[in-house]
Backbone as ProteinMPNN parsed JSONL, in Angstrom:
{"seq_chain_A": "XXXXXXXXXXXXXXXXXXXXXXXXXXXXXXXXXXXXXXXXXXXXXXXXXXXXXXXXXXXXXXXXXXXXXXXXXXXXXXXXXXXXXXXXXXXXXXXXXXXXXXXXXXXXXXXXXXXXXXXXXXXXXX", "coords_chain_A": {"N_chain_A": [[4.269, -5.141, 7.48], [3.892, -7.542, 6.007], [1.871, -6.425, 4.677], [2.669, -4.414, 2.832], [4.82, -5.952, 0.987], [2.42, -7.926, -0.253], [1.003, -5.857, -1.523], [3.319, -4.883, -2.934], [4.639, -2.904, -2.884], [6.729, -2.922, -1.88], [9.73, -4.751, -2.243], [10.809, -8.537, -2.133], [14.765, -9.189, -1.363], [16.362, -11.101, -3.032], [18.612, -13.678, -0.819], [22.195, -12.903, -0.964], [22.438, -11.191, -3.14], [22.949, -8.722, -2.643], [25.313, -5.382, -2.931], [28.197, -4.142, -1.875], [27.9, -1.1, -1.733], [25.614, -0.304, -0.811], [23.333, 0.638, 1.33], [21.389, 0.56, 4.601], [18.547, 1.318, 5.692], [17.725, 2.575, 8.827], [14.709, 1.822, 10.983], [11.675, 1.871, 12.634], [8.715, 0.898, 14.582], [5.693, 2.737, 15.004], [3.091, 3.149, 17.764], [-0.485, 3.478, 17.244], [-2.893, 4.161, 18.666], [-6.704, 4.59, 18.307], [-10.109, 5.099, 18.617], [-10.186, 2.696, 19.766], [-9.299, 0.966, 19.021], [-6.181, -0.529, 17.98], [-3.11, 0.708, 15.952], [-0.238, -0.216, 13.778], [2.201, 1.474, 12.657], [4.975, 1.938, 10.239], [7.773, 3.512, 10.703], [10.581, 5.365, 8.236], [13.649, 6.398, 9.197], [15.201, 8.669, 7.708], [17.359, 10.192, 7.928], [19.126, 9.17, 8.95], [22.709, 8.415, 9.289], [25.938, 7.226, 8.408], [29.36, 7.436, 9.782], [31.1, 10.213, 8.97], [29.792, 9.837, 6.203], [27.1, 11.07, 4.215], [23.551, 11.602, 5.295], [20.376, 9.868, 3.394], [18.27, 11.526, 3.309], [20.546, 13.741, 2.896], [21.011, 13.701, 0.625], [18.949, 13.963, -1.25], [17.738, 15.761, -4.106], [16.338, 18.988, -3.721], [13.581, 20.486, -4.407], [10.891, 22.862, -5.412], [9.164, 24.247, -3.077], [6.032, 22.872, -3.458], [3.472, 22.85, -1.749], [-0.056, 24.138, -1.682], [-0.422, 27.273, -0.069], [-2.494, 26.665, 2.62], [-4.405, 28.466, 3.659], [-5.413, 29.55, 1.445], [-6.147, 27.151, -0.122], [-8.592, 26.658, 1.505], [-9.958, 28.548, 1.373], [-10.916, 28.855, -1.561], [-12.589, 26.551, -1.43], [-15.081, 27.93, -1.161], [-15.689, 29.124, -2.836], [-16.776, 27.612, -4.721], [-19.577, 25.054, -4.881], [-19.081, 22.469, -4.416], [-16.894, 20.11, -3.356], [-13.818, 18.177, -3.381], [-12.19, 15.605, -2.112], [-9.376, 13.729, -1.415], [-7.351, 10.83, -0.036], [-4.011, 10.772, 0.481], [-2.447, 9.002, 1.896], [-1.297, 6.893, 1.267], [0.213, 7.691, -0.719], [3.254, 8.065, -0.834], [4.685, 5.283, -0.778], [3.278, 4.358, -3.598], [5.254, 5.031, -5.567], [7.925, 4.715, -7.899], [11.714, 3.442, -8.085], [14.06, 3.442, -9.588], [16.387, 0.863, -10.37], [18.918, 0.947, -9.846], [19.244, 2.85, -8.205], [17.968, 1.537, -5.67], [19.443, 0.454, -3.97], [19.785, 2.276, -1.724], [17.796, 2.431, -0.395], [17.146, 0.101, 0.992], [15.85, -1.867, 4.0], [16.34, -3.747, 6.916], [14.21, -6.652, 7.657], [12.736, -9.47, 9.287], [12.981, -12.786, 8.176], [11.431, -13.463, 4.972], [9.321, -15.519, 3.611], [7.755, -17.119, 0.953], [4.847, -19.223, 0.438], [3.933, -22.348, -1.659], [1.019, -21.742, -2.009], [0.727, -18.892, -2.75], [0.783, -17.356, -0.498], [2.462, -15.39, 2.019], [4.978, -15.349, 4.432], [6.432, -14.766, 7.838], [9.534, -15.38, 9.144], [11.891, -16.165, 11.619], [14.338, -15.647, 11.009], [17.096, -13.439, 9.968]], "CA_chain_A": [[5.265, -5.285, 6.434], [4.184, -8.311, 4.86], [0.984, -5.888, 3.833], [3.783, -3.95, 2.053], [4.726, -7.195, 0.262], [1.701, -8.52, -1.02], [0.635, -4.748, -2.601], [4.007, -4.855, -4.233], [5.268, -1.567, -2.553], [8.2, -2.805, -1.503], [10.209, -6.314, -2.843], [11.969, -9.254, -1.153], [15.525, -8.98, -1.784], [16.889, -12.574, -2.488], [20.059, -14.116, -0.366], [23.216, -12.801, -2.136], [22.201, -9.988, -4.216], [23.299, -7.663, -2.135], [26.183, -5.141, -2.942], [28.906, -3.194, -0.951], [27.207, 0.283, -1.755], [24.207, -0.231, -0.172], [23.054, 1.358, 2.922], [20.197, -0.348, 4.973], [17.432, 2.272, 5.957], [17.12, 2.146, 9.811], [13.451, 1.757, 10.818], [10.861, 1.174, 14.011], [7.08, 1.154, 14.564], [4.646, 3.613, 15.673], [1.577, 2.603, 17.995], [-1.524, 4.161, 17.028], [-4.339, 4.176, 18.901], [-8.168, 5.243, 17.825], [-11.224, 4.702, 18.89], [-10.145, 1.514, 20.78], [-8.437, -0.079, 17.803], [-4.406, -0.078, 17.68], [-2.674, 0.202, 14.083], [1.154, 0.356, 13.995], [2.813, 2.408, 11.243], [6.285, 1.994, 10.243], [8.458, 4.634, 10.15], [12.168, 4.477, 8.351], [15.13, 7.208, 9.33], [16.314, 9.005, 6.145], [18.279, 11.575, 8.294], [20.545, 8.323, 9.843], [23.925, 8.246, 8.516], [27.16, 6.525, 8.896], [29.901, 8.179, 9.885], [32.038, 10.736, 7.513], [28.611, 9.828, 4.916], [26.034, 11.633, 3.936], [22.218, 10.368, 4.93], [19.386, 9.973, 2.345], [17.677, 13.336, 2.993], [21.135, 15.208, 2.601], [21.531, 13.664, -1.055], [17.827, 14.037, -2.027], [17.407, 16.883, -4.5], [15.193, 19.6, -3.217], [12.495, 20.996, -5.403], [10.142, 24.256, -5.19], [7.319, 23.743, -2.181], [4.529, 22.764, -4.371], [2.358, 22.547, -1.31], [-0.191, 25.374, -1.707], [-0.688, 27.432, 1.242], [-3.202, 26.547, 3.099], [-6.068, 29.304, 3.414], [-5.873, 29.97, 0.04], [-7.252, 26.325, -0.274], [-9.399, 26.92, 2.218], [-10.506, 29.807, 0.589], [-11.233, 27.457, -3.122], [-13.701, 25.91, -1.395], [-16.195, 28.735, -0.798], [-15.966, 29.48, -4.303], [-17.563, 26.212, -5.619], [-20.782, 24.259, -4.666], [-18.578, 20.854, -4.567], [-15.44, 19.927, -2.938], [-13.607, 16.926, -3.442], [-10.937, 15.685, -1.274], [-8.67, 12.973, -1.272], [-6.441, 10.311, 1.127], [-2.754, 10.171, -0.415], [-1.697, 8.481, 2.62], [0.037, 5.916, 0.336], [1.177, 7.752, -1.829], [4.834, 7.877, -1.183], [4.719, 3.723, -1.404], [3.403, 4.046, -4.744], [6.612, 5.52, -6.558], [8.788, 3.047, -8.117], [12.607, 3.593, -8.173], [15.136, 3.061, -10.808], [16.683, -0.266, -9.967], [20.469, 1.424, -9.635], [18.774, 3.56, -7.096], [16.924, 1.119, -4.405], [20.402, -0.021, -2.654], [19.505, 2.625, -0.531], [16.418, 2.084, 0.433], [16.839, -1.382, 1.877], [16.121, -2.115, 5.323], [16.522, -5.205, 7.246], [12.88, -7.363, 8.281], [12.439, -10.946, 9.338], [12.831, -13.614, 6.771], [10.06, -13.614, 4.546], [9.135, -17.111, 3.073], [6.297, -17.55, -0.103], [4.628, -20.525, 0.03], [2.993, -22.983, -2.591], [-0.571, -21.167, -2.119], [1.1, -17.706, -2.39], [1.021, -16.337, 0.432], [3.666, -14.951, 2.611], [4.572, -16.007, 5.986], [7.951, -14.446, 8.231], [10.48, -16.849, 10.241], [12.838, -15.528, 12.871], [15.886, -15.51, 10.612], [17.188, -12.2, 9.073]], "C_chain_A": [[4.767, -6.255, 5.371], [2.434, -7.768, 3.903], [1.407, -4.83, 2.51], [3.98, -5.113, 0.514], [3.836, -7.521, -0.535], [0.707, -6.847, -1.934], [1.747, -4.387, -3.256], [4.148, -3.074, -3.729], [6.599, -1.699, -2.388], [8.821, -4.448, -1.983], [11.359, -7.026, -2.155], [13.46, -9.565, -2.32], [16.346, -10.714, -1.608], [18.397, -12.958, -1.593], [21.441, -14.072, -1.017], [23.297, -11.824, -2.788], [22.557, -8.753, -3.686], [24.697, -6.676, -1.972], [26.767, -4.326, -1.854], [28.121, -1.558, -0.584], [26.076, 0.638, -1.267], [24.49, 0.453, 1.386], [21.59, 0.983, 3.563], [19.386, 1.121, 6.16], [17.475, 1.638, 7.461], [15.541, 2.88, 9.87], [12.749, 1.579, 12.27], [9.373, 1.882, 13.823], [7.025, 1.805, 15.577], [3.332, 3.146, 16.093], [0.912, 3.589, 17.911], [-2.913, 3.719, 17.602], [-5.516, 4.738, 19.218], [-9.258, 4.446, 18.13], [-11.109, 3.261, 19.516], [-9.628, 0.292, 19.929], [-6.644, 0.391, 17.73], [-4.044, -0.583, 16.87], [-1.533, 0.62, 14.603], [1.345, 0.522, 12.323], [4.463, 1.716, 11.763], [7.355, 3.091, 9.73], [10.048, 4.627, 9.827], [12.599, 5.909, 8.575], [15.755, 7.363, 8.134], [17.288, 9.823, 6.33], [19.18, 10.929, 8.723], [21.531, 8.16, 8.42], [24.799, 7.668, 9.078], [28.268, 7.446, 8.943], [30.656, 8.591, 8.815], [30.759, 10.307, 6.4], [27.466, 10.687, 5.205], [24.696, 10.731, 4.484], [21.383, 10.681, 3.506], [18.877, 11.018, 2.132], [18.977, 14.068, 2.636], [21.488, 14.806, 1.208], [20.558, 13.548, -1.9], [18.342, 15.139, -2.72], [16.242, 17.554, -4.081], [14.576, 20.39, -4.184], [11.755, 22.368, -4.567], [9.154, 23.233, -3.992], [6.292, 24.02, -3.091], [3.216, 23.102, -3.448], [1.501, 23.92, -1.152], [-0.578, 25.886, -0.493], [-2.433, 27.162, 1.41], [-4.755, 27.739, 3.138], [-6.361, 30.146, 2.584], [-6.35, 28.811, -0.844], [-8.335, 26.474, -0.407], [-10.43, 27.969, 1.631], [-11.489, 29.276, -1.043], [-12.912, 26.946, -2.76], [-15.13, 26.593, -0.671], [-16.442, 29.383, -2.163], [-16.566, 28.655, -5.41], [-18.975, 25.505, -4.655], [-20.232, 22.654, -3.99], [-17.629, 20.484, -4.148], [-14.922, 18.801, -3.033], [-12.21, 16.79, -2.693], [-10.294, 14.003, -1.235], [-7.522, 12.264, -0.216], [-5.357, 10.078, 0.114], [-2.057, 9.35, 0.863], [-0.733, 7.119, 2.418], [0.472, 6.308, -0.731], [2.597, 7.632, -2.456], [4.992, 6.316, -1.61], [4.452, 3.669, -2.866], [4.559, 4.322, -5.882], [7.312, 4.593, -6.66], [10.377, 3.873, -8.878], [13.75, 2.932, -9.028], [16.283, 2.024, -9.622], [18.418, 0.361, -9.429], [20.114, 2.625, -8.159], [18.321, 2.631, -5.723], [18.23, 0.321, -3.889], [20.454, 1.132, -1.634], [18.422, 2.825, 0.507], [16.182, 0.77, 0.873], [16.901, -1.118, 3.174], [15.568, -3.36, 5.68], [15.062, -5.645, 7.679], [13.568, -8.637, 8.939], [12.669, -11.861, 7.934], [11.616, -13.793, 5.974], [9.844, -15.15, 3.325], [7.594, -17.103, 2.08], [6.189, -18.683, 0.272], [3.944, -21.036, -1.01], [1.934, -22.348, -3.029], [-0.624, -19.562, -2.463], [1.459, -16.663, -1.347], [2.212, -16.444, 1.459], [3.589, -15.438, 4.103], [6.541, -15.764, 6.589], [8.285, -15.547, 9.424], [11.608, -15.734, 11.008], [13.818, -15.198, 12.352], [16.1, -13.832, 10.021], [17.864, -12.63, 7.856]], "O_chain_A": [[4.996, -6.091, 4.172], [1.929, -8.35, 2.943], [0.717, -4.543, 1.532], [3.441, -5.043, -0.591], [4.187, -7.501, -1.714], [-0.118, -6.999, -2.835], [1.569, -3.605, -4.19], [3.656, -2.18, -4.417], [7.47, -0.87, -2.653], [7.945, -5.312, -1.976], [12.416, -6.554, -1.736], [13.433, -9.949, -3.49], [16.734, -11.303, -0.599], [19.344, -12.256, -1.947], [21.863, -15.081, -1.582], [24.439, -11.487, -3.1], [22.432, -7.737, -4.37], [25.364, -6.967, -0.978], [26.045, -3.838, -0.985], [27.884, -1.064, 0.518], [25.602, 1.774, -1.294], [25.435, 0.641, 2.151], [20.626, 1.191, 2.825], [19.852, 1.611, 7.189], [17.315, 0.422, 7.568], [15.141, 3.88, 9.275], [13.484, 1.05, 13.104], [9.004, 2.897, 13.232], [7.682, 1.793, 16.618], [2.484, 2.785, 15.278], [1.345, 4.655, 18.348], [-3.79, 3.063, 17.039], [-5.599, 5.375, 20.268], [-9.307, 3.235, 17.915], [-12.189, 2.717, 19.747], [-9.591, -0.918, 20.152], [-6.149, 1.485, 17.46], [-4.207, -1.772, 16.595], [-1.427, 1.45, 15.506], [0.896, 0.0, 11.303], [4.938, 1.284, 12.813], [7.635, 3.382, 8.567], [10.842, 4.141, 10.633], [11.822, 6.73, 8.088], [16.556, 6.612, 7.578], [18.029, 10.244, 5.443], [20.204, 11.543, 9.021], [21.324, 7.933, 7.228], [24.671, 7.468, 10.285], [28.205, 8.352, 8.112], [30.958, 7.855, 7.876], [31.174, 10.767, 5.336], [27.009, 10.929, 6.323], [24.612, 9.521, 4.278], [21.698, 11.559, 2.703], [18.886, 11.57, 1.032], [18.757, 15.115, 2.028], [22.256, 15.542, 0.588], [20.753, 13.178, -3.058], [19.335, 15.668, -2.222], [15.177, 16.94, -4.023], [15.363, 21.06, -4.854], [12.016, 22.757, -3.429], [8.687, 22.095, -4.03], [5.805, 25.103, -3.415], [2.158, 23.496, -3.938], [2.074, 24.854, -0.593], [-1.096, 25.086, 0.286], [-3.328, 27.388, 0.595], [-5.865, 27.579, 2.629], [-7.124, 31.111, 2.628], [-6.832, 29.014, -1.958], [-9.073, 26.508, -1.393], [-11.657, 27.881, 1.596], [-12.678, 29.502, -1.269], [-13.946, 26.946, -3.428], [-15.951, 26.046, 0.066], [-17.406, 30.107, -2.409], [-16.776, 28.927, -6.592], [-18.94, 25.806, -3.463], [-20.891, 21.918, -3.256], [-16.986, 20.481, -5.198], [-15.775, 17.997, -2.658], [-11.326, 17.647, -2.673], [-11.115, 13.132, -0.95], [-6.808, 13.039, 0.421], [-5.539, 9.403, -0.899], [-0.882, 9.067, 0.63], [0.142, 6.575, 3.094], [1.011, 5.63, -1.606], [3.049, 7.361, -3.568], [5.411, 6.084, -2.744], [5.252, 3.009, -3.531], [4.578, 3.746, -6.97], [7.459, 3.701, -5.824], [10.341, 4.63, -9.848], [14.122, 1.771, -8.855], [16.764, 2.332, -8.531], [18.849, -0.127, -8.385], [20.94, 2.998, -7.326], [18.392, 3.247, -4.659], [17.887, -0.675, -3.252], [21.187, 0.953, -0.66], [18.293, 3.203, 1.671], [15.042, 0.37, 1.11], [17.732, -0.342, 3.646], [14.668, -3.969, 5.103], [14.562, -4.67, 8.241], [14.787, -8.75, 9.072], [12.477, -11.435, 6.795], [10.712, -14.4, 6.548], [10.489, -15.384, 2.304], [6.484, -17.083, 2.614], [7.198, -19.349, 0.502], [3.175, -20.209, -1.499], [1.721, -22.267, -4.238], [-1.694, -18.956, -2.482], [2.112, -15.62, -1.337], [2.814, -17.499, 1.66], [2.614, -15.788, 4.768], [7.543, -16.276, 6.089], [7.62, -16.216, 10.215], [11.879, -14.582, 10.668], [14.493, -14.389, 12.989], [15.116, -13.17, 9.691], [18.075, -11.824, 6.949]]}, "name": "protein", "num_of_chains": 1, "seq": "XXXXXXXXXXXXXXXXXXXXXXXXXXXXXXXXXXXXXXXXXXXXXXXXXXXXXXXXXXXXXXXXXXXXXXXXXXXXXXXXXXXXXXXXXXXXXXXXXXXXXXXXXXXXXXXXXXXXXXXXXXXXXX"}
């Protein structure tokens, strides 16, 4: 999380600022382990709702599937010399949300504390 933080994906929400309309994203980590190294992911719940409410996925708008099928990719790349391929695996983090929008994308952490030198450092409190 607090690698979240210091790339400015996600922002600490100060003591107070917080209105009625909000809805706090539930959340829990995923262990991952490769080659003898374990990374945890965090994954949040956009399908949890409160009762009688809607969740986050049922008030997204849904768009055309952009994603193109697959072995007509696959296919692309027998037609060129060169292939180039890309990791978006952060991409969703990079999108930045209209400020009247991100009371629903809060979810609760640890206290997160800046210090003097910049850097971040969490305390037990919520």
């Amino acid at each position: 999380m607090l690698d979240y933080i210091r790339k400015g994906q996600v922002e600490i929400v100060p003591s107070g600022e917080r209105n009625l309309d909000e809805f706090s994203q539930p959340h829990h980590t995923v262990k991952m382990e490769k080659q003898g190294e374990t990374r945890w992911r965090i994954v949040f719940d956009g399908s949890s709702h409160e009762d009688h409410a809607p969740s986050l996925n049922d008030t997204l708008e849904m768009g055309p599937n952009i994603l193109p099928e697959i072995l007509a990719t696959l296919h692309l790349f027998r037609l060129h010399p060169v292939g180039i391929i890309v990791d978006i695996g952060q991409a969703f983090l990079q999108l930045s949300l209209h400020k009247m929008d991100r009371g629903v994308t809060i979810f609760f952490w640890y206290r997160v504390i800046k210090d003097n030198d910049g850097n971040y450092e969490t305390t037990r409190e919520m």
